[in-house]
C-alpha positions in Angstrom: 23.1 -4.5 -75.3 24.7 -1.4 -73.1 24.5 1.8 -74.1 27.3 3.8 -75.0 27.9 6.4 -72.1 28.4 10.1 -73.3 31.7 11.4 -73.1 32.3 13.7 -69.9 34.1 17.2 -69.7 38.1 16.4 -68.6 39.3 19.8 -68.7 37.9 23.1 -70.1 40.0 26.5 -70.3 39.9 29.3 -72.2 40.4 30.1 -76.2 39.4 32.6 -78.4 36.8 33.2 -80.3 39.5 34.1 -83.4 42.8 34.3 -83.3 44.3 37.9 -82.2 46.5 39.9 -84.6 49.7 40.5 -83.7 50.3 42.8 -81.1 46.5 42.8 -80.5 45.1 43.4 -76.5 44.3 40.0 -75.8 41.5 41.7 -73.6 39.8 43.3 -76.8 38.9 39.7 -78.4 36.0 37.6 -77.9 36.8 34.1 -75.9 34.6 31.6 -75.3 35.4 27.7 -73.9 37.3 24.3 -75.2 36.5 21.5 -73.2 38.6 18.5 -73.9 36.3 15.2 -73.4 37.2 11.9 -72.0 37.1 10.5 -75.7 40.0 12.5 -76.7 37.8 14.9 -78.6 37.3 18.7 -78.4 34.5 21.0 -77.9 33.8 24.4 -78.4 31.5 26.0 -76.0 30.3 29.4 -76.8 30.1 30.7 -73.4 32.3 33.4 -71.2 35.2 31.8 -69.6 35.6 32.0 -66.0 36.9 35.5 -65.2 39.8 34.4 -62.9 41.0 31.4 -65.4 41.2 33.9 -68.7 42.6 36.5 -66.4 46.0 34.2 -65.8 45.8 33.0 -69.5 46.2 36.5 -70.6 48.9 37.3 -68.0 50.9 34.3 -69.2 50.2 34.6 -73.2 51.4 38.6 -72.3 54.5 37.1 -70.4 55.4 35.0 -73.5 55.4 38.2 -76.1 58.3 39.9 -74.4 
């Protein structure tokens, strides 16, 4: 019988922690990591989000409100 392989990491990017209130600093909020696996399923990682990657998020959510 073959074993059923794990699922593997697809794409990961940033997403808070909680949803921010409106008009909150997006930089005040807690983030952490959703990775999307190759069985079409989500995780949440609680870990820091590469600085760089939630750094253009931010910038582009910001873009967005105005």
């Amino acid at each position: 019988m073959k074993k059923k392989s794990e699922p593997s990491v697809v794409h990961s990017f940033p997403y808070w922690v909680e949803p921010p209130a409106p008009g909150q600093d997006l930089r005040s909020i807690d983030w952490c990591v959703m990775e999307v696996l190759s069985d079409k399923t989500l995780r949440i990682v609680e870990t820091n989000p590469d600085p760089k990657e939630l750094e253009a998020l931010i910038t582009a959510l910001e873009k967005e409100r105005v």
